[in-house]
N, CA, C and O atoms as a MOPAC input file, in Angstrom:
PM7 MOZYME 1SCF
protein

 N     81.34400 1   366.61900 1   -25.05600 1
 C     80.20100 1   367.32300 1   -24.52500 1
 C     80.70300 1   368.28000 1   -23.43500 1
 O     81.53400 1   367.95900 1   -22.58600 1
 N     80.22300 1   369.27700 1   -23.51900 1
 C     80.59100 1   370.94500 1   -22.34200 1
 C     79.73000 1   370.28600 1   -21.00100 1
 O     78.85600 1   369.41900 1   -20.96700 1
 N     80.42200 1   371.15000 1   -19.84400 1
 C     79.86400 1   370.69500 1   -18.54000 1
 C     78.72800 1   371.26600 1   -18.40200 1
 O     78.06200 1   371.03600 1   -17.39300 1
 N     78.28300 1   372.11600 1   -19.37900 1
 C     76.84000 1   372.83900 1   -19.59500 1
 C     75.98000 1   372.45200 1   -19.61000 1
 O     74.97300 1   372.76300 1   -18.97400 1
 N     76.24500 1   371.20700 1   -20.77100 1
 C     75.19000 1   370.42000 1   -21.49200 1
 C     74.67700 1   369.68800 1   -20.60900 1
 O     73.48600 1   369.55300 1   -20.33000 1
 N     76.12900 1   368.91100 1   -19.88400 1
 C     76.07500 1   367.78600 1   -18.75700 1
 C     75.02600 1   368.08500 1   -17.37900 1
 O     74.62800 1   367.22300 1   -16.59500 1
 N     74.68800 1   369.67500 1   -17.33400 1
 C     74.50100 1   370.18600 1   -15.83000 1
 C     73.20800 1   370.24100 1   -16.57100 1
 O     72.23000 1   369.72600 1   -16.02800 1
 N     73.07500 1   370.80500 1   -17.75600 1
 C     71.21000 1   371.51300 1   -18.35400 1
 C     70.68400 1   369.89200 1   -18.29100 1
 O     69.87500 1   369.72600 1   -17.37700 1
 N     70.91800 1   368.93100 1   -18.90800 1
 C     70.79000 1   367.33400 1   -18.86300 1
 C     70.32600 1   366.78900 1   -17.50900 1
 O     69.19400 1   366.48600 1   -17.13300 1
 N     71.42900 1   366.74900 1   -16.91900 1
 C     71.49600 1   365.88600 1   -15.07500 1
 C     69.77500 1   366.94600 1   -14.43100 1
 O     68.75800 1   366.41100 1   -13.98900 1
 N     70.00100 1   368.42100 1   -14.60200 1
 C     69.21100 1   369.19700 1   -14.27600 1
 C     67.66600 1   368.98400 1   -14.39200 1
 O     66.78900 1   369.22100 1   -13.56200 1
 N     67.57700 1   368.45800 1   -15.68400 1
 C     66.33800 1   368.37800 1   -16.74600 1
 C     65.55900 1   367.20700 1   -16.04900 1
 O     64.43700 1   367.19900 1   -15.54400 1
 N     66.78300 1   365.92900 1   -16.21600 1
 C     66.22000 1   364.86000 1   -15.62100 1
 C     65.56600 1   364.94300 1   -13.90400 1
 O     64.48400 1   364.39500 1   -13.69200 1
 N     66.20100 1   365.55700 1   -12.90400 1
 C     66.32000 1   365.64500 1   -11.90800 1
 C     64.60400 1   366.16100 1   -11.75500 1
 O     63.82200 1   365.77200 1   -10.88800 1
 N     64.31700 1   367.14100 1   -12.87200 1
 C     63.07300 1   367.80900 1   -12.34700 1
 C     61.85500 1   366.84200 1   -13.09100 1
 O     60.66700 1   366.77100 1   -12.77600 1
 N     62.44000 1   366.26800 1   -13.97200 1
 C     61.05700 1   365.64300 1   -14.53700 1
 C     60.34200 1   364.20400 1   -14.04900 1
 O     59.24100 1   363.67900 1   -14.21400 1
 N     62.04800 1   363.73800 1   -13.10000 1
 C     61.87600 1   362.22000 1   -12.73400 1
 C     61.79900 1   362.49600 1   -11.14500 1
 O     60.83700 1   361.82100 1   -10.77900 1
 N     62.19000 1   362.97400 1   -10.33200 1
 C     62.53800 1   363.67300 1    -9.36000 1
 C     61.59300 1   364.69500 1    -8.50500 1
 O     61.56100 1   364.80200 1    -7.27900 1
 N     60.81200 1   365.43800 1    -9.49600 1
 C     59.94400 1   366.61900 1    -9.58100 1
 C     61.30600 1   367.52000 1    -7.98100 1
 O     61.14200 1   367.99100 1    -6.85600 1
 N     62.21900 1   367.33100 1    -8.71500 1
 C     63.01900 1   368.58900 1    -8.10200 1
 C     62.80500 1   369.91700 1    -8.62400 1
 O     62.45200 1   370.27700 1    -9.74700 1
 N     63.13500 1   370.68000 1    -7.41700 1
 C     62.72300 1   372.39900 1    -7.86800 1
 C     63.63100 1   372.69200 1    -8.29000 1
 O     64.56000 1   372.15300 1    -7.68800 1
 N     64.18500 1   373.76900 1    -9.65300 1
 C     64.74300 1   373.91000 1   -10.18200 1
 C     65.83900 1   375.06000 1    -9.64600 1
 O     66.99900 1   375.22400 1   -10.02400 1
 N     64.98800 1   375.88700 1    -8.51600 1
 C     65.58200 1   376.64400 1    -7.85200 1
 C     66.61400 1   376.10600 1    -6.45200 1
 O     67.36200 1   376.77900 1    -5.74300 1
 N     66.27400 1   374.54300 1    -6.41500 1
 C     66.95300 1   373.45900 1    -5.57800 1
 C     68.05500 1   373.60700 1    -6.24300 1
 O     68.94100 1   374.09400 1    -5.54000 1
 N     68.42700 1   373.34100 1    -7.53200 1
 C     69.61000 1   372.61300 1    -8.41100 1
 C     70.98400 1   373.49000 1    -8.45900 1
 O     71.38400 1   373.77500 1    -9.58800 1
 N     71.68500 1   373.90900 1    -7.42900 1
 C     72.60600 1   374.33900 1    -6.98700 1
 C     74.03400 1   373.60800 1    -7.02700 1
 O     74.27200 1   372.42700 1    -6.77200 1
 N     74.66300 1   374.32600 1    -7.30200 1
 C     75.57600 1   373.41800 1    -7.68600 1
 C     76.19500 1   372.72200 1    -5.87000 1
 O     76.52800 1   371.54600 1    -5.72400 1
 N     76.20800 1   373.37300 1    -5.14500 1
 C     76.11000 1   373.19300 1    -3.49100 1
 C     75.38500 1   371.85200 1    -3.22000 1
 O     75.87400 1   370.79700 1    -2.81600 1
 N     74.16200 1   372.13000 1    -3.52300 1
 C     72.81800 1   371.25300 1    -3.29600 1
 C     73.75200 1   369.66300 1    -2.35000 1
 O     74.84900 1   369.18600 1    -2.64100 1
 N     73.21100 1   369.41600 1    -1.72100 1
 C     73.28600 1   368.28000 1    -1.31000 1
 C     72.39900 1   367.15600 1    -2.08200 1
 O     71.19300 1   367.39100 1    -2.15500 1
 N     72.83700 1   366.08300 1    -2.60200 1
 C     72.23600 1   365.35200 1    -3.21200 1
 C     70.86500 1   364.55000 1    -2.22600 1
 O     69.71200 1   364.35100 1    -2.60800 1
 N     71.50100 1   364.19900 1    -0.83700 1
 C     70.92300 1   363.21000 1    -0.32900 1
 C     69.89800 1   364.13000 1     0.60900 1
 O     68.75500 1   363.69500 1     0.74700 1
 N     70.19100 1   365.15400 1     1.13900 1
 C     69.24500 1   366.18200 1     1.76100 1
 C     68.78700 1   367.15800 1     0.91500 1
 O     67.57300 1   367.36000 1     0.90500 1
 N     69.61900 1   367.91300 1     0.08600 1
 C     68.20400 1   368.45800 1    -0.69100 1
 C     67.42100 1   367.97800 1    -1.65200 1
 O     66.22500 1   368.24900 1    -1.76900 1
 N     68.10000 1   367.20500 1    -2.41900 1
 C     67.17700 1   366.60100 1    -3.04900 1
 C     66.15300 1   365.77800 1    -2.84700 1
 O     65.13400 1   365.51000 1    -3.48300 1
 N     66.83100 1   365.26600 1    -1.37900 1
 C     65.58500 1   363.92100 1    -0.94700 1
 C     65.87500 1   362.19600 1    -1.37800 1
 O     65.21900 1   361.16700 1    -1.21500 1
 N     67.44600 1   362.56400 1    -2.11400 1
 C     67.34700 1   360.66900 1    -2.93400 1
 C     67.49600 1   359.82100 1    -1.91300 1
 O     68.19300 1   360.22700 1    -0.98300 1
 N     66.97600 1   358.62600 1    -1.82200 1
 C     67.43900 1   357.59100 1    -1.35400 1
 C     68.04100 1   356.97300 1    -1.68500 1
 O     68.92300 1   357.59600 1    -2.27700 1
 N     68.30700 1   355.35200 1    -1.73800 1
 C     69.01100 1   354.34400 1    -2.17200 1
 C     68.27400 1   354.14200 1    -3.42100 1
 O     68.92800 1   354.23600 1    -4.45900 1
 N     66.93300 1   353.86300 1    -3.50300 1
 C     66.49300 1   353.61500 1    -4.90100 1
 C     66.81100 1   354.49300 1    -6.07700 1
 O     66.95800 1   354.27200 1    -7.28000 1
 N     66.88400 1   355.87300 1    -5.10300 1
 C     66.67400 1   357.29100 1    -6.80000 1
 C     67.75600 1   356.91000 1    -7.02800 1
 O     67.72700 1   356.41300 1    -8.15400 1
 N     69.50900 1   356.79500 1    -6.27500 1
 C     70.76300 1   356.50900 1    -6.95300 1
 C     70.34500 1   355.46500 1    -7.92100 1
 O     70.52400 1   355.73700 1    -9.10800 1
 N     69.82600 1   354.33400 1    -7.62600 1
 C     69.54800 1   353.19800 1    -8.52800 1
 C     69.04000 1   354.34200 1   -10.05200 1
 O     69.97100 1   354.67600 1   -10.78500 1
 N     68.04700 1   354.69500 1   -10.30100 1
 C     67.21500 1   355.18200 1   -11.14900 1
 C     68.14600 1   356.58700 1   -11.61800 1
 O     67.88700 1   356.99000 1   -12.75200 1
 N     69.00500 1   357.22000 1   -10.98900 1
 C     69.75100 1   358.08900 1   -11.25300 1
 C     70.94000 1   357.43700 1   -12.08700 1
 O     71.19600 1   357.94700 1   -13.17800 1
 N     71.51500 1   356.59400 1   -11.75200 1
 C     72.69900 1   356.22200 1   -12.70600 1
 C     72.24400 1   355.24600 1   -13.55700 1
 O     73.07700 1   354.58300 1   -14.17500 1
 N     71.00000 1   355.02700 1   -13.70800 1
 C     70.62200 1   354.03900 1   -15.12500 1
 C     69.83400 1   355.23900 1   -15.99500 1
 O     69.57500 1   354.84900 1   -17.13400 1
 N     69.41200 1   356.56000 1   -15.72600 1
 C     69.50100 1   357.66900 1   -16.59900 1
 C     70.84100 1   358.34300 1   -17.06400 1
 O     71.01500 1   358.92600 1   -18.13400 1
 N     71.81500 1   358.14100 1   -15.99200 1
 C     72.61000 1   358.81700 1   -16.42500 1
 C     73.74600 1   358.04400 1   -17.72000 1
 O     74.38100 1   358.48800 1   -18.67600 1
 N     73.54700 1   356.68500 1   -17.09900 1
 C     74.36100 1   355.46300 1   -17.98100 1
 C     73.56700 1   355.68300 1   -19.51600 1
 O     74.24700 1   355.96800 1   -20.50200 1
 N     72.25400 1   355.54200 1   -19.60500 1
 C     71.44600 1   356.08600 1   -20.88000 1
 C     71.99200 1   357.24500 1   -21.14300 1
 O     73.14000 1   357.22500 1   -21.58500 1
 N     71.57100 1   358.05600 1   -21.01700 1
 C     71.52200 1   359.53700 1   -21.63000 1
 C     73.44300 1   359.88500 1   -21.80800 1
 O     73.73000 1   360.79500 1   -22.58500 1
 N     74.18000 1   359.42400 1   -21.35800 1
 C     75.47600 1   359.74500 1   -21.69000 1
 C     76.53600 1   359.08900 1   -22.39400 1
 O     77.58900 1   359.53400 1   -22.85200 1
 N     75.87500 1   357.54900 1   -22.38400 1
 C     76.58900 1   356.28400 1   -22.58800 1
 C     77.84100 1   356.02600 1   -22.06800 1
 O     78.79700 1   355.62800 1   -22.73300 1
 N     77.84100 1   356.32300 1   -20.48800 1
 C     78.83600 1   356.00800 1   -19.98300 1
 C     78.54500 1   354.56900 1   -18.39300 1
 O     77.39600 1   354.16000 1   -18.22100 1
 N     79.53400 1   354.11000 1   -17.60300 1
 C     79.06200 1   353.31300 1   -16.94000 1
 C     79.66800 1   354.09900 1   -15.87900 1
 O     80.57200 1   354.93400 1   -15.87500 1
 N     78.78700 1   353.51300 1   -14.82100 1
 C     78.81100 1   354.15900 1   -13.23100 1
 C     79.39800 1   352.96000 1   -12.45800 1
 O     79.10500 1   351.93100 1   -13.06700 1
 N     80.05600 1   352.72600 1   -11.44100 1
 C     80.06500 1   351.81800 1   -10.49500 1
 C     79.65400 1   352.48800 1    -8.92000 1
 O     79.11700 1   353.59300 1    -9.00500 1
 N     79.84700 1   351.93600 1    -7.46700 1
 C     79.22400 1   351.97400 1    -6.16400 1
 C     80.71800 1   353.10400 1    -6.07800 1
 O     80.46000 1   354.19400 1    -5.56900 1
 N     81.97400 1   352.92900 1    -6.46600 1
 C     83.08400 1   353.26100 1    -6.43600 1
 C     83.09100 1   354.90100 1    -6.63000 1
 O     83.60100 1   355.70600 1    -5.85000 1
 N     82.40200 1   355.19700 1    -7.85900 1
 C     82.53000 1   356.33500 1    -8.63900 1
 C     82.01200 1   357.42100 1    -7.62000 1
 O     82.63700 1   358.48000 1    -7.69000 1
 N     80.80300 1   357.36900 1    -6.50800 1
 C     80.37400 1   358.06600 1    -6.11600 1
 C     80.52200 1   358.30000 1    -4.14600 1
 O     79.64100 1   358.66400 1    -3.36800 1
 N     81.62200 1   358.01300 1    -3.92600 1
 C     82.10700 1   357.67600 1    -2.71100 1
 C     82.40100 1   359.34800 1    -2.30800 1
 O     81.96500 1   360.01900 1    -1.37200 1
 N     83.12500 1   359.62400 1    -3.18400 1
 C     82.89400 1   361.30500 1    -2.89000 1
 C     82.20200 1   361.91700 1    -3.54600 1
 O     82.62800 1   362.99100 1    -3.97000 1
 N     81.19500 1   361.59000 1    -3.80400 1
 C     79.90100 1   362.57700 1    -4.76400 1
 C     79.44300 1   363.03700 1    -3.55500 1
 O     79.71700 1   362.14900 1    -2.74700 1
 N     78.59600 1   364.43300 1    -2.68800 1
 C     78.24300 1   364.61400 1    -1.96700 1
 C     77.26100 1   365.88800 1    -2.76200 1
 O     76.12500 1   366.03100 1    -2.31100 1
 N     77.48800 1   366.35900 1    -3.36800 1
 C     76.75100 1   367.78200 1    -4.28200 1
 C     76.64100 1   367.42200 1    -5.50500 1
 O     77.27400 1   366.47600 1    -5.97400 1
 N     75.73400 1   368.21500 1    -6.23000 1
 C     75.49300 1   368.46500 1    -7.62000 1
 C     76.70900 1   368.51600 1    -8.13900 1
 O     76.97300 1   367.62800 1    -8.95000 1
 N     77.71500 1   369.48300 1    -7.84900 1
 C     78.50800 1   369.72600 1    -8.64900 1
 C     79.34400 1   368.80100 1    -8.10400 1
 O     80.40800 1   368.99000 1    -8.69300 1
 N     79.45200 1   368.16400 1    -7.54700 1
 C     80.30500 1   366.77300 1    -7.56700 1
 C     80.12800 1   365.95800 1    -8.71300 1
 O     80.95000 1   365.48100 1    -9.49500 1
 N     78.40000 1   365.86900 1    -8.63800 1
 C     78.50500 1   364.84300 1    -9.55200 1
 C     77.89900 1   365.14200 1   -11.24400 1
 O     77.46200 1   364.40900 1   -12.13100 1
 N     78.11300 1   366.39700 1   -11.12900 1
 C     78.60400 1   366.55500 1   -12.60000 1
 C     79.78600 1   367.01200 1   -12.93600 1
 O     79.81900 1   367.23600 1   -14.14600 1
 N     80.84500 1   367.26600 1   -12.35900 1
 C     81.88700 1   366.35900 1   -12.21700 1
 C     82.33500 1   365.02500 1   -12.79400 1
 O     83.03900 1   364.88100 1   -13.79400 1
 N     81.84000 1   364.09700 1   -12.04000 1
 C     82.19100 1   362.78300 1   -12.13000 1
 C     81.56600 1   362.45100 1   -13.41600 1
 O     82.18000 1   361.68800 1   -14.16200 1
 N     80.17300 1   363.02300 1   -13.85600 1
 C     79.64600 1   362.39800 1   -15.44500 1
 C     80.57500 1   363.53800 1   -16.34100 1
 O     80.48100 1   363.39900 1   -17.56000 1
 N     81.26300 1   364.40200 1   -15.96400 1
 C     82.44400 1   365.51900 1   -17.14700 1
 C     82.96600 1   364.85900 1   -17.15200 1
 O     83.03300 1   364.54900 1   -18.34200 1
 N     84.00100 1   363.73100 1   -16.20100 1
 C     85.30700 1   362.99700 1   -16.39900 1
 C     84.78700 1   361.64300 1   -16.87100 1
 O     85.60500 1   360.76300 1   -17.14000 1
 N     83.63500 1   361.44700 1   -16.97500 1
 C     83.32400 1   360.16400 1   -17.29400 1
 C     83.08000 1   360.10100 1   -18.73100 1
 O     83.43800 1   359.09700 1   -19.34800 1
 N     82.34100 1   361.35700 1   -19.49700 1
 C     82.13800 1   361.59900 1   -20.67000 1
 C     83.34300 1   361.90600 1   -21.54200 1
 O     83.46300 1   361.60500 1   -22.72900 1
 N     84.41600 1   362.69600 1   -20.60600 1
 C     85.47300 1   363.42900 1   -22.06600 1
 C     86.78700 1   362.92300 1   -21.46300 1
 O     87.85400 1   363.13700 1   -22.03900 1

């Protein structure tokens, strides 16, 4: 799968579960300030992302996730 797919995907979800603005979804974006996640959305974020990609996440994987494009990133190296 292209990091395209991975970003239009992570993106898609973000706005429908999330009701993130689409004009938010920067690859910059701060996950935890712009988006707003807390501790729960990570919960609900990596059991969409574990679905929709069929890959597994651990507490480990995201120690340096800090942006979007971090962490599509981490689901590119996790997928291919």
């Amino acid at each position: 799968m292209d990091k395209k797919t991975i970003i239009a995907k992570v993106n898609d979800f973000l706005i429908d579960e999330f009701e993130a603005e689409q004009e938010d979804l920067t690859p910059e974006a701060n996950l935890k300030e712009t988006l707003e996640l807390d501790s729960l959305d990570y919960v609900d974020l990596v059991v969409a992302v574990e679905s929709e990609f069929g890959v597994k996440l651990a507490a480990e994987d995201f120690v340096n996730v800090n942006t979007l494009e971090d962490f599509y990133t981490l689901i590119d190296k996790k997928v291919n």
